[in-house]
N, C-alpha and C positions, 0 to 999 in steps of 0.2 A: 493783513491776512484776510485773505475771501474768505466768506460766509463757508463756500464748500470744504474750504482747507481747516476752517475749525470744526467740523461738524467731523470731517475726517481722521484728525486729528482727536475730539473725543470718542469715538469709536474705537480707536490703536489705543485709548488710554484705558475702557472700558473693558476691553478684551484681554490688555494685559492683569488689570486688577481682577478677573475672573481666572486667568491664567494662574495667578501667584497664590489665589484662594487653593487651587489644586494642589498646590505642594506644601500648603500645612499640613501637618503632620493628623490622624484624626484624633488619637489622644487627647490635645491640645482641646480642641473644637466640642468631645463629649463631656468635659469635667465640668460641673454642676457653673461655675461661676461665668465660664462663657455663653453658657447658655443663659442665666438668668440675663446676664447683660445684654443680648440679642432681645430677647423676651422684652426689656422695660424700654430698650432703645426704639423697638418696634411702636410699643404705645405713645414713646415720646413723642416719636417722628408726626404720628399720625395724630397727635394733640396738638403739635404745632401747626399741623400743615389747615385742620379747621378752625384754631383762631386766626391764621393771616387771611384764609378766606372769608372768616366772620366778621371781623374788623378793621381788613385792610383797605385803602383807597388808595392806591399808588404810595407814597413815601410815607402816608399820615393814615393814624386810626379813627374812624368812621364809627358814630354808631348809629343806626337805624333796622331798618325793618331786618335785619339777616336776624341781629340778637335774640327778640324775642322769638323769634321761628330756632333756632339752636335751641334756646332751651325747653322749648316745647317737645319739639323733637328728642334733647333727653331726657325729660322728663317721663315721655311714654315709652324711651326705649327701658330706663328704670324701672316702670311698673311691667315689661316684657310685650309690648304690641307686637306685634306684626310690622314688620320691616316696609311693605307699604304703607299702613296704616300710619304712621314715622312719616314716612314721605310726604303722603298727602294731607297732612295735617300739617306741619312746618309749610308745605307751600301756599294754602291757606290761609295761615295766618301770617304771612309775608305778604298775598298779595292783598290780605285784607287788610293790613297795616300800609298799604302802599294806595291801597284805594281812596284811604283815611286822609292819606296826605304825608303819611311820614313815610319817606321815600329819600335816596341822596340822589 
């Protein structure tokens, strides 16, 4: 299979599974339990997707300079900073841990 025939191919998959989202029913979709499960699916996803960026090096977990800048990062997003303020301090203390020498 070419590169364009899978690409096209999840496309026709993507479109159908938005497709099938339309014919549930809304009933379904507004009772409290569907939603809270969206709701904690949503955090899960987005809890997984920054630990394999935090820790991940290709098949193996890594640890260096990302960690300590993650929890810096939330650490101030805890005490409520400012969403740059967040940024530029995690990158800071990455490249300052990277300047250090602890770097992968």
């Amino acid at each position: 299979m070419s590169l364009w025939a899978a690409v096209l191919l999840a496309a026709i998959v993507c479109v159908a599974l938005k497709a099938v989202g339309y014919l549930i029913p809304a009933r379904f979709l507004e009772a409290p339990r569907p939603a809270r499960i969206a709701d904690l699916l949503t955090v899960a996803l987005l809890a997984a997707l920054v630990a394999v960026q935090t820790l991940g090096a290709g098949q193996a977990v890594l640890i260096d300079a990302r960690v300590p800048a993650v929890l810096v990062a939330a650490g101030l997003l805890a005490i409520r900073a400012p969403f740059l303020v967040v940024v530029a301090a995690a990158a800071l203390v990455a490249a300052l841990l990277r300047l250090a020498g602890w770097a992968a």
